[in-house]
VMD Tcl script that draws the C-alpha trace (Angstrom):
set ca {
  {0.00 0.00 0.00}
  {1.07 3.56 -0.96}
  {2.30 5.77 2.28}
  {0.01 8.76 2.20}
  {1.36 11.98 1.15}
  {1.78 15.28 3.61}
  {3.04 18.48 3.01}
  {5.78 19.49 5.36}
  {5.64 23.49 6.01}
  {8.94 23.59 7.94}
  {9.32 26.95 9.71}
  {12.62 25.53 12.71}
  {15.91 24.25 11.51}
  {14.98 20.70 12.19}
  {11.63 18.56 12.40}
  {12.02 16.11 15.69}
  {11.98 12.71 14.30}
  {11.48 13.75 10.69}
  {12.89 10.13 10.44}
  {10.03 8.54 11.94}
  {7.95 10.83 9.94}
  {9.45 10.04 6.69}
  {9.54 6.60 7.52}
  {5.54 6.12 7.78}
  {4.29 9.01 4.80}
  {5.48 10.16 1.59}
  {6.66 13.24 2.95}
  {7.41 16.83 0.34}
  {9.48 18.94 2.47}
  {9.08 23.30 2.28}
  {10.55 25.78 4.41}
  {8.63 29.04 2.48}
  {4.57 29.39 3.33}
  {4.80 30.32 0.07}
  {6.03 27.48 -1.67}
  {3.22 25.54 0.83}
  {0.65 27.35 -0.47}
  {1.34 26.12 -3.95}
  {1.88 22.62 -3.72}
  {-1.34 22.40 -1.41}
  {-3.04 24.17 -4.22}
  {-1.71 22.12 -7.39}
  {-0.74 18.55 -6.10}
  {-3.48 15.98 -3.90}
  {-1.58 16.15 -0.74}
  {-3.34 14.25 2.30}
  {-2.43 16.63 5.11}
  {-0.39 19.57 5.49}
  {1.97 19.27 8.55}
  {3.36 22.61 10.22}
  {6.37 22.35 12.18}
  {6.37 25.28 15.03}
  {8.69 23.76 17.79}
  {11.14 26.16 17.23}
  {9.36 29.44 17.96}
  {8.39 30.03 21.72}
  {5.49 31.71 22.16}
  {4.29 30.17 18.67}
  {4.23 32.72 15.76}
  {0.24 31.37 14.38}
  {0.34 34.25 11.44}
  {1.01 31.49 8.93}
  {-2.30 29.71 9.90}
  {-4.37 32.70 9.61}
  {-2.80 32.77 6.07}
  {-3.55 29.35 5.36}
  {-6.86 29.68 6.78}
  {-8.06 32.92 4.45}
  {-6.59 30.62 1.92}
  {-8.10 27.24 2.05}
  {-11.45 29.40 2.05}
  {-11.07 30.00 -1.33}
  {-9.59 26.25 -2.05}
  {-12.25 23.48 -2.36}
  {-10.03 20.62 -1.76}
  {-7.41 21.73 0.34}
  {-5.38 19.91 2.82}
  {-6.43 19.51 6.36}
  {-3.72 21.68 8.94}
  {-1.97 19.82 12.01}
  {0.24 22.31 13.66}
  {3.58 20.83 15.86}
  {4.26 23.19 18.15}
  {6.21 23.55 21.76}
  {3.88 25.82 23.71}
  {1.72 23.09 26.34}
  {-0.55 26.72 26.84}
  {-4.19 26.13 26.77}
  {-4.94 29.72 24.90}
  {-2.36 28.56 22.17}
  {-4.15 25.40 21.24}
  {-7.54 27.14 21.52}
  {-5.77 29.95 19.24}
  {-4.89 27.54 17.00}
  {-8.03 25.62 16.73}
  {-9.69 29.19 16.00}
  {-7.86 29.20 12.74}
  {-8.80 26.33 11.27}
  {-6.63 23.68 12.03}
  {-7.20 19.93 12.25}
  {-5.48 18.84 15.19}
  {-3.16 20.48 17.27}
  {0.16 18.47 19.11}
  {2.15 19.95 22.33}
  {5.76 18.56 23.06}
  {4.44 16.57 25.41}
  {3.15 14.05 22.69}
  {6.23 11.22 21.73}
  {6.53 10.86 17.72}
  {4.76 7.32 17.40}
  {1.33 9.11 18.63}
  {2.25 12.02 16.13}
  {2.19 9.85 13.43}
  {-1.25 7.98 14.68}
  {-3.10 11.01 14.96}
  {-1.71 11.97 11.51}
  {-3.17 8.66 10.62}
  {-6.36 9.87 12.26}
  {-6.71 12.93 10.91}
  {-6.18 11.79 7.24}
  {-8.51 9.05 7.73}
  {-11.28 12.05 9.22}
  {-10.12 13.61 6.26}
  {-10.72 11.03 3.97}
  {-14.13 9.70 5.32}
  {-15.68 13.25 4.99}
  {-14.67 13.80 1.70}
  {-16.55 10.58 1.27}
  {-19.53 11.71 3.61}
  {-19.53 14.80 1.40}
  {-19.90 13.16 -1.69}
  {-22.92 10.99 -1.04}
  {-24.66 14.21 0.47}
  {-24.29 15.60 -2.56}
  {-25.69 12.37 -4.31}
  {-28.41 12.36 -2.16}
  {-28.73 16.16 -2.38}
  {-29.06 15.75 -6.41}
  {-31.55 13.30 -6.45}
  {-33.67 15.00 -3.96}
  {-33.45 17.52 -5.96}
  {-34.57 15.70 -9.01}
  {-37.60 14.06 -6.96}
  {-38.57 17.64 -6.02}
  {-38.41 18.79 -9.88}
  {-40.51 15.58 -11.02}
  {-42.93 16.09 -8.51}
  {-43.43 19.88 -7.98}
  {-46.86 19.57 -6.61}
  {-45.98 17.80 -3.95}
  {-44.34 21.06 -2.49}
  {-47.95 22.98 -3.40}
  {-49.89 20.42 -1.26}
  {-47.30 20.65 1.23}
  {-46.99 24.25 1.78}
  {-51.14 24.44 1.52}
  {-51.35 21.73 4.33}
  {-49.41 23.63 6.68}
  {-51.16 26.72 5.86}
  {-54.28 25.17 5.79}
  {-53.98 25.49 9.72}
  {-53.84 29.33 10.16}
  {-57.16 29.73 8.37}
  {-60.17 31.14 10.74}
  {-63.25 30.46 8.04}
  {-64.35 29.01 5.25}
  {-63.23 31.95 2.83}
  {-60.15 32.10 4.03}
  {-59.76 28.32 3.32}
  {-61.13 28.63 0.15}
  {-58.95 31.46 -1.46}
  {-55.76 29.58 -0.07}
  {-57.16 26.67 -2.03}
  {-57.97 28.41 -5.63}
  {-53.69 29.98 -4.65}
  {-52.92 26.31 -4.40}
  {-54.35 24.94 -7.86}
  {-53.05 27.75 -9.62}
  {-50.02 25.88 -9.67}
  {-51.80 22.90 -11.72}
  {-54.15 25.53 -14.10}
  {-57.49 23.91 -13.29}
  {-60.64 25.69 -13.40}
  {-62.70 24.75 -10.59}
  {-65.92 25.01 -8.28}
  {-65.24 23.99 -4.54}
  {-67.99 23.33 -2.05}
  {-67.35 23.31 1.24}
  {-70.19 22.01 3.91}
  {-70.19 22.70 7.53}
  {-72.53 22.53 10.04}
  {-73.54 26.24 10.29}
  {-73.26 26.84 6.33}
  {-72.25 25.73 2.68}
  {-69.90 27.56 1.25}
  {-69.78 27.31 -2.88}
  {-66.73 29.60 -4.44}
  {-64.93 29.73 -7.73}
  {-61.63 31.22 -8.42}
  {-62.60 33.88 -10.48}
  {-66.02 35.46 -8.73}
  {-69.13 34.32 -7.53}
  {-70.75 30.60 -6.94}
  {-72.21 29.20 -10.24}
  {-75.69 27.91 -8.94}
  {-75.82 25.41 -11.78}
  {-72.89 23.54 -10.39}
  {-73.32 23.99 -6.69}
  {-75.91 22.46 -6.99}
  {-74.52 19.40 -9.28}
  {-71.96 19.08 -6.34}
  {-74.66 19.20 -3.94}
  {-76.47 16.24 -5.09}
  {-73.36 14.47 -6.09}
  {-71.75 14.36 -2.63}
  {-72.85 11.11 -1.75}
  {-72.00 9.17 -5.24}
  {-68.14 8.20 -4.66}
  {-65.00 9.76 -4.30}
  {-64.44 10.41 -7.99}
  {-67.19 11.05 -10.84}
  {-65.85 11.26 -14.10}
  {-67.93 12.57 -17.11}
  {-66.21 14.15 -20.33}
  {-62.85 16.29 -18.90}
  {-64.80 16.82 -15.87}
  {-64.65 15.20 -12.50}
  {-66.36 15.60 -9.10}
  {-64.02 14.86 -5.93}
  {-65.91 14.08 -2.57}
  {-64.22 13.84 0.75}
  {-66.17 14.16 4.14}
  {-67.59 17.57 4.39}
  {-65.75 19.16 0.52}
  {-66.39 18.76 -2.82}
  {-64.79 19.95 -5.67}
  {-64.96 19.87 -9.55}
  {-62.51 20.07 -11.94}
  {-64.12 21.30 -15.19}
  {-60.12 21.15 -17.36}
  {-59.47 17.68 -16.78}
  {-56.42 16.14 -18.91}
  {-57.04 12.94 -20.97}
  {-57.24 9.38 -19.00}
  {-53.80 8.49 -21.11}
  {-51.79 11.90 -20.12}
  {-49.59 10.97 -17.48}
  {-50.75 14.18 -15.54}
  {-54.28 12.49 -15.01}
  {-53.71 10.35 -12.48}
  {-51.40 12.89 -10.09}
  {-53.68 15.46 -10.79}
  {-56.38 13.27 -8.94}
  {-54.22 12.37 -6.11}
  {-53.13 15.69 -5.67}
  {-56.26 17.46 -5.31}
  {-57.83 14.87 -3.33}
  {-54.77 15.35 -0.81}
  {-55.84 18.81 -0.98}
  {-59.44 18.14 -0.71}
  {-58.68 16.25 2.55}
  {-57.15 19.13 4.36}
  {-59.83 21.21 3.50}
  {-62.08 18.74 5.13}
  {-60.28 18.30 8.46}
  {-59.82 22.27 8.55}
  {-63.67 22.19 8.07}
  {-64.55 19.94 11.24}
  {-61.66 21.79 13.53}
  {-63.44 25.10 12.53}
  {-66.41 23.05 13.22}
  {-65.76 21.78 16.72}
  {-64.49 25.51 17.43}
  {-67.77 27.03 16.83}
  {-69.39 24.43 18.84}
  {-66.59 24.99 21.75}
  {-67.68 28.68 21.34}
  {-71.38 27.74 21.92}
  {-70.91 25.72 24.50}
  {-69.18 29.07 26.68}
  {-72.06 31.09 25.52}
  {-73.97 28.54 26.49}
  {-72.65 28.07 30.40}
  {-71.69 31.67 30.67}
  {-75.51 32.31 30.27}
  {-76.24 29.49 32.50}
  {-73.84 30.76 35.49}
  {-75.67 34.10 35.20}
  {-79.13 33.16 35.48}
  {-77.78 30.76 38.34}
  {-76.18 33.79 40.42}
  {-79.35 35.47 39.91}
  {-81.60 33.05 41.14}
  {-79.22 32.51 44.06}
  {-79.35 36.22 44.25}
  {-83.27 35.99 44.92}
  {-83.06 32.66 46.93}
  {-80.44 34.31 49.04}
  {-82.55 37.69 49.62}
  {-86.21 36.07 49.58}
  {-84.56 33.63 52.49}
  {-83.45 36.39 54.54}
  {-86.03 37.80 54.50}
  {-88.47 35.07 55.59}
  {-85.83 34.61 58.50}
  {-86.13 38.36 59.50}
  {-89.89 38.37 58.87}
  {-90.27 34.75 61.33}
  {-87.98 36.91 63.95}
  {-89.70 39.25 63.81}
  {-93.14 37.52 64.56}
  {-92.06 35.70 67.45}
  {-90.19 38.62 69.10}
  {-93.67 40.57 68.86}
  {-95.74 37.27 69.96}
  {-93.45 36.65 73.09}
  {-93.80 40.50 74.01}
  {-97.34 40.28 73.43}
  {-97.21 37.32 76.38}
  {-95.52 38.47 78.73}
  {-97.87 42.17 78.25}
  {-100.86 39.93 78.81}
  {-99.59 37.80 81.49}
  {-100.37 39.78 84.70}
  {-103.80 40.59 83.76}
  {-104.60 37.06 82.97}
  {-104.86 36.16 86.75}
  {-102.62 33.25 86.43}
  {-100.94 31.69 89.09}
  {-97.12 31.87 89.59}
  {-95.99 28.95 88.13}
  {-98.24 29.54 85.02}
  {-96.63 32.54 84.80}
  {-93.43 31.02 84.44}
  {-94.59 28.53 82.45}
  {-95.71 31.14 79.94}
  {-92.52 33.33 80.07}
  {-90.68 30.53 79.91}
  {-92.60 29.31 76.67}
  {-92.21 32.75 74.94}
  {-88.16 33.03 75.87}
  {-87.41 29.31 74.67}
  {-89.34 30.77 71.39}
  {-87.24 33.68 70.87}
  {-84.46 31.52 71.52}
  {-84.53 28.86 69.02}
  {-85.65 31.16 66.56}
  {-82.46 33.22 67.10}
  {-80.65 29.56 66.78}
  {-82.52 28.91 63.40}
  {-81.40 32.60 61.88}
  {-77.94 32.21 63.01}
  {-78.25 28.66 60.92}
  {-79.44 30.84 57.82}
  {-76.35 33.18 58.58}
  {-74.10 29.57 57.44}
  {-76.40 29.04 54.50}
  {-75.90 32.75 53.14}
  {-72.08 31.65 53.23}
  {-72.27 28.64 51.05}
  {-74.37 30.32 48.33}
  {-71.44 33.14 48.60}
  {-68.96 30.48 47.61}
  {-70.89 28.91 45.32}
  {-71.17 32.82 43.30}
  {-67.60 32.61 43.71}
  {-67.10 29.38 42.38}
  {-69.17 30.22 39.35}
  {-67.23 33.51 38.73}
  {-64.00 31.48 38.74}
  {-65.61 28.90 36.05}
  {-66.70 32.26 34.04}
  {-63.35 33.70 33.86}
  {-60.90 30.02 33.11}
  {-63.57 30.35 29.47}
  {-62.42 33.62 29.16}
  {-59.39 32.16 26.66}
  {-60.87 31.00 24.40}
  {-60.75 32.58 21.08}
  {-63.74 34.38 19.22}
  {-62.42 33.70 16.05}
  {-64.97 31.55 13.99}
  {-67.74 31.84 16.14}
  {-70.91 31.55 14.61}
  {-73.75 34.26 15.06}
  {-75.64 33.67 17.98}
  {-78.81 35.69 18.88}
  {-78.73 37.63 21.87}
  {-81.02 37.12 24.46}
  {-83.13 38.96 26.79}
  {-81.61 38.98 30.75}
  {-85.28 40.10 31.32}
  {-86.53 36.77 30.48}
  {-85.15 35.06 33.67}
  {-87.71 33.83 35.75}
  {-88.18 35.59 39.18}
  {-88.83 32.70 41.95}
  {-89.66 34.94 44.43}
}
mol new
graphics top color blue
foreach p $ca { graphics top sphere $p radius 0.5 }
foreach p [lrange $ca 0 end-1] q [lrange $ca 1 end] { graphics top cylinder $p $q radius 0.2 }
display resetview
């Protein structure tokens, strides 16, 4: 097996163990960065070794030279600087410009020439890394030319997403087929509308309704050069269809149905939106007319409390007014006063029972407030009209 070859850029009076060196690579010896710089350029030279031992602190303006110049060389040599300096801030200097691998003093000659090995082999392998990138780079490339739509229904499907109603989907689709030329009528159906648009203006009546009573008949009807795609809640028709022997017949059809499919699952998200917004309307009304009826509950019970209070307080003073002209003995008397205080008494029990109740329905208001304001995210976007009703209509239980 052929040695590899190196470039020797050698800047010292004498390369340690250039022996050793010589002994495992074809070696070509310089002593100019000039004369480097050439060779590198014209002849297929493996690695490029510079030999800085002699210069303490290391002079690194030649590898900022060969640095700006191996920018402008595609193929040239990777750079393994010898040098004596064991200084952290020299290697990471070094590495800064560009090299491949940089060796202290510290390192004995039979581990310079394995990671010489190394590097050439790193060297080698990317070369060979880079090559079948650019293979794979080419034919992607030709897959992407053979099959432009594909980009079209890609870009549409992950546009499709940002679109907040059914025009908005529409127009992005008539963008789409542009790239194809077809001249079509799209119908889209959800479940607060149907939405029939053309490219060019208004809905044709004649063929909204031809999709309209086609949307149950298959996923493609063919008549003449047109054909009728049905998916889920879309339907479109192509009115310019190629030829059944043109090879563009068949990917047309695919195409568009892929396109036809996003349209459809935009449709039911928009869909299950509206009905998400409906369903806050719908509680957000409910937790009002349930804080107003607590409202009246609350206030009717109080009152009822103060009103029974009330009565007894008057009844028990009315008793003990009525007792000393009743002739009664003593112990009736007590019995009576006694009677009228125990009255008063539970009673005040009973309204200080109330007092716990009016608590509870003032966490249960607050409870309902916090429910009102965790639907305050979501969006309005979408939300389908929805008649406003009359707070007046609430039904007073008290």
């Amino acid at each position: 097996m052929n040695a590899p070859k190196i470039l020797l850029l050698s800047l010292c009076d004498q390369t340690p163990a250039l022996d050793l060196i010589t002994k495992r690579f074809e070696v070509t010896c310089v002593a100019s960065l000039a004369d480097a710089l050439v060779l590198a350029g014209e002849l297929e030279y493996k690695l490029l070794l510079c030999d800085l031992t002699s210069r303490i602190p290391p002079d690194f303006s030649c590898l900022q030279q060969l640095n700006d110049f191996s920018r402008e060389q595609e193929n040239f040599p990777p750079v393994v600087v010898l040098s004596s300096s064991r200084e952290l801030r020299d290697s990471l200097q070094a590495f800064e410009l560009g090299v491949a691998d940089y060796i202290g003093p510290e390192i004995s000659m039979e581990e310079v020439c394995a990671r010489l090995n190394r590097t050439i082999y790193h060297q080698i392998a990317s070369e060979q890394l880079k090559d079948r990138l650019q293979e794979a780079n080419a034919t992607a490339y030709s897959v992407m030319s053979d099959n432009s739509d594909l980009g079209s229904n890609i870009q549409f499907l992950l546009g499709v997403n940002r679109c907040d109603n059914l025009d908005q989907l529409g127009q992005m689709f008539f963008t789409t087929v542009e790239h194809y030329r077809l001249s079509c009528s799209l119908q889209m159906r959800s479940l607060y509308q149907t939405k029939n648009m053309e490219a060019n203006g208004m809905a044709k009546d004649l063929e909204s309704e031809l999709l309209s009573q086609m949307r149950d008949a298959g996923r493609y009807i063919d008549f003449g050069r047109r054909t009728i795609v049905n998916y889920g809640q879309a339907s479109l028709l192509i009115r310019n269809m190629p030829s059944p022997n043109d090879a563009r017949y068949g990917a047309i059809k695919d195409n568009t149905f892929a396109l036809i499919q996003g349209i459809d699952a935009r449709i039911k998200a928009l869909d299950e939106h509206a009905k998400l917004l409906e369903e806050k309307q719908a509680l957000e009304k409910l937790s009002q007319d349930v804080k107003l009826v607590m409202a009246q509950i609350d206030d009717s019970y109080q009152g009822v409390m103060r009103h029974i209070v009330d009565t007894v307080e008057e009844m028990a003073e009315s008793i003990q007014r009525r007792i000393p002209t009743l002739a009664l003995s003593e112990e009736q008397e007590y019995f009576f006063e006694d009677v009228a205080a125990n009255a008063v008494s539970e009673t005040n029990k009973i309204f200080n029972q109330g007092l716990h109740v009016d608590e509870c329905f003032q966490r249960l208001s607050e409870t309902m407030d916090r429910a009102l304001v965790s639907l305050s995210h979501i969006d309005e976007i979408g939300a389908p009209p929805v008649e406003e009703t009359d707070e007046s209509g609430s039904v007073d239980l008290f």
